[in-house]
C-alpha positions as CSV (number, residue, x, y, z in Angstrom):
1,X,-36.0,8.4,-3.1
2,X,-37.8,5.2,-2.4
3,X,-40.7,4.1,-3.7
4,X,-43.1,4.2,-0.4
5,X,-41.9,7.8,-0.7
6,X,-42.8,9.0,-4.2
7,X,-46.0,7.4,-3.6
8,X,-47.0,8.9,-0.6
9,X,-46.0,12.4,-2.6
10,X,-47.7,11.7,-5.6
11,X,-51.0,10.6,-3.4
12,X,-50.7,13.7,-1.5
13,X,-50.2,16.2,-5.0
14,X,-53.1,14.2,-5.9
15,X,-55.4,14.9,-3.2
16,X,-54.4,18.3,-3.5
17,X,-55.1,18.6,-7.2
18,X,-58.4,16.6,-6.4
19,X,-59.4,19.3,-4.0
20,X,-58.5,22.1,-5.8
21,X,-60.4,20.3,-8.5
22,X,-63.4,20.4,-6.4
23,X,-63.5,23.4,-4.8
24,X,-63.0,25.3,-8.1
25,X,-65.8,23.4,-10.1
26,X,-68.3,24.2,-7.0
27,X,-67.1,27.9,-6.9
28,X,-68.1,27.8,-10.8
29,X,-71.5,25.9,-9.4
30,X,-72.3,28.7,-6.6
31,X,-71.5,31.8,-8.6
32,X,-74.1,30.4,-12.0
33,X,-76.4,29.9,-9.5
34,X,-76.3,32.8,-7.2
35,X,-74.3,35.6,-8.6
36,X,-75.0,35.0,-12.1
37,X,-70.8,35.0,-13.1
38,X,-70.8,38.8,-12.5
39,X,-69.3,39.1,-9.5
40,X,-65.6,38.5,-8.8
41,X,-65.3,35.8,-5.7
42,X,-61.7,35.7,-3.5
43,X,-60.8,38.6,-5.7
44,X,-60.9,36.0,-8.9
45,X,-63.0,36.3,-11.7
46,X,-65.0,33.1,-13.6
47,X,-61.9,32.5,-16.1
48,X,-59.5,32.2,-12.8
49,X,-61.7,29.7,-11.6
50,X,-61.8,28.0,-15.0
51,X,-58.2,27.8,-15.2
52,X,-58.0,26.6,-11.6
53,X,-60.4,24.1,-12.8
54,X,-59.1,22.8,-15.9
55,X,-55.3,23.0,-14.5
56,X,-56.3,20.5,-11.7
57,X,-57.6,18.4,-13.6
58,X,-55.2,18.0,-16.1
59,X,-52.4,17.5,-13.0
60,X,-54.7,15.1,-11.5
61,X,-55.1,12.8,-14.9
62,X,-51.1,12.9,-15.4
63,X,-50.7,11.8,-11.6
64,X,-53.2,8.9,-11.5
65,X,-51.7,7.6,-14.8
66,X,-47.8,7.6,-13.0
67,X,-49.8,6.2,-9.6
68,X,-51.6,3.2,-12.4
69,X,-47.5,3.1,-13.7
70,X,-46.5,3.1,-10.5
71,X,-49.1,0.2,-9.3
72,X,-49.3,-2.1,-12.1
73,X,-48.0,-5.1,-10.7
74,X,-50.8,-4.9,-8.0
75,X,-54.0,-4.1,-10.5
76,X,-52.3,-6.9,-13.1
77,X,-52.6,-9.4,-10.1
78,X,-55.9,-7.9,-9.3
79,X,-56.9,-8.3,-12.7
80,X,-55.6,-12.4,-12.6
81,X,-57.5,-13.4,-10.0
82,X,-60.3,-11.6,-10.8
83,X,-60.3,-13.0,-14.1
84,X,-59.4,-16.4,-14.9
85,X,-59.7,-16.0,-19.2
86,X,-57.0,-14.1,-20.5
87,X,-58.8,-13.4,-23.7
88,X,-61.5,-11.4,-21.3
89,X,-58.7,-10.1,-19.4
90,X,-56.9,-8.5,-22.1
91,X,-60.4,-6.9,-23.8
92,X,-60.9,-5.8,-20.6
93,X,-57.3,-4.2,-20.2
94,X,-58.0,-2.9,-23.9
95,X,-61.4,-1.0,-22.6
96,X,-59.1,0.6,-19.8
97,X,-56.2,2.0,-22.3
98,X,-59.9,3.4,-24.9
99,X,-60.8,5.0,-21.8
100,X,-58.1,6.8,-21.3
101,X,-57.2,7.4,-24.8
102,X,-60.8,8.9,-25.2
103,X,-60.2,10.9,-21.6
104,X,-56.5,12.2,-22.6
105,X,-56.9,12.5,-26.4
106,X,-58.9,15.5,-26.6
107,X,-56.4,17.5,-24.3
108,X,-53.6,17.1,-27.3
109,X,-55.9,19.8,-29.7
110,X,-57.1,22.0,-26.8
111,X,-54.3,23.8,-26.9
């Protein structure tokens, strides 16, 4: 497959995982607010929508680290003109990988 391909697919799984995302953590929203998480909604209780939830977003993080893979060469030169010291571009790379170590990390001893 080329590679205008596998993007385009893994931006569209994305989206999809974005919106399931979305809809799932409002469904959460809506049912504390209104129904007090007693009632079942689309036939799914509070833990489906939870697991919806977190499932989405754990698809979502994996895909937008293969789209940053993916797009490197793009956010390096982003990154060079942007900023012309490399020491300050390379802390600044090295806030970006904390990030995501802080954002990933935790996943490893949820389970």
């Amino acid at each position: 497959m080329n590679r205008l391909k596998t993007n385009i697919i893994i931006d569209i799984l994305m989206l999809v995982s974005f919106a399931a995302m979305s809809f799932s953590g409002f469904v959460l929203q809506m049912r504390k607010v209104f129904f007090a998480n007693r009632s079942p909604f689309m036939g799914m209780s509070r833990h489906a929508w939870s697991d919806i939830h977190l499932w989405s977003a754990i698809v979502v993080l994996v895909l937008l680290v293969l789209h940053l893979v993916l797009h490197w060469k793009a956010v390096d030169g982003f990154f060079k003109k942007s900023i012309a010291s490399p020491a300050v571009r390379y802390a600044v790379y090295l806030l970006l990988v904390v990030l995501a170590l802080v954002t990933v990390v935790p996943w490893f001893f949820a389970f």
